[in-house]
N, C-alpha and C positions, 0 to 999 in steps of 0.2 A: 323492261318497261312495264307499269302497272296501268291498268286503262281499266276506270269505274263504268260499267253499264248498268243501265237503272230501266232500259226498256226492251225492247224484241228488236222497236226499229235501231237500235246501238247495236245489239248483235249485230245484227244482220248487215249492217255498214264493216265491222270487222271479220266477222265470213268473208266476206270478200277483197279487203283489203289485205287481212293473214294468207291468201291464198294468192292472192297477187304477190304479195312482197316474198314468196316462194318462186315466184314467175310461173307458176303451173297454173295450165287452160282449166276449165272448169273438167272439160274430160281426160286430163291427165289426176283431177283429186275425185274423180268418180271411178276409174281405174284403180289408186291406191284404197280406197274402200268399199271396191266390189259392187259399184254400184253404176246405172245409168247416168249418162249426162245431164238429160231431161230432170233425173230427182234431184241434183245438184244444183240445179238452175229451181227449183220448187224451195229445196233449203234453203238456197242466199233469200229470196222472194221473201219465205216466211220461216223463219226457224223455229217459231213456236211451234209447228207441228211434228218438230222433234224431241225424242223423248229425253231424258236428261241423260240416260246410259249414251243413249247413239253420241248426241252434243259430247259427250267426255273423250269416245273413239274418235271424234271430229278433230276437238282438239287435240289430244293425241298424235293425229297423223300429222296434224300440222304444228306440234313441236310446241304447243300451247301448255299450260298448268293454269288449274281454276283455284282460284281463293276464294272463298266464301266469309264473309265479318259480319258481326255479329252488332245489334245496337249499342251495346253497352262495351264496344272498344276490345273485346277478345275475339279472338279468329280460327276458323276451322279452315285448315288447307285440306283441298282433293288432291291429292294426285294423280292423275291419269297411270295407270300399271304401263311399264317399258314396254309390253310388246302390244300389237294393234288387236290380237285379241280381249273384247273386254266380256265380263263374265258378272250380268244382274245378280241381285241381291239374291234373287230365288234359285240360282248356279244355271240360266239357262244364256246359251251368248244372245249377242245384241243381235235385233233383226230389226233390219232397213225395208 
């Protein structure tokens, strides 16, 4: 399924709708990324104050792939790397 978000608040309806259609609590997907329940419940809120490396281990865990397109009809895919370790530009891992 491809699903266009054009704002924070579209994210953030799909945060929690991809973590639902997994059936996992919010502290079963704050477990699977090392993280409190409370900042999980902060991310669904407001995902803009995640950085785009974290957003990519997000999706990641939850099984997601980000497309990125371009105006003029050519496309760059991310791929999220197989394993939940993800590793910024600068080689230092993501911190939540």
């Amino acid at each position: 399924m491809k699903i266009k978000l054009s704002s924070g608040l579209q994210l953030k309806t799909q945060l929690r709708s991809l973590r639902k259609a997994k059936g996992w609590s919010q502290q079963m997907l704050a477990e699977k990324l090392g993280l409190s329940q409370s900042r999980i419940v902060q991310i669904e809120k407001n995902p803009e104050l995640v950085s785009f490396d974290q957003l990519i281990h997000l999706f990641n865990i939850l099984g997601v792939s980000l497309m990125l397109e371009t105006d003029d009809s050519g496309s760059i895919t991310v791929q999220p790397p197989s394993n939940t370790t993800i590793i910024s530009a600068d080689k230092s891992k993501v911190k939540w």
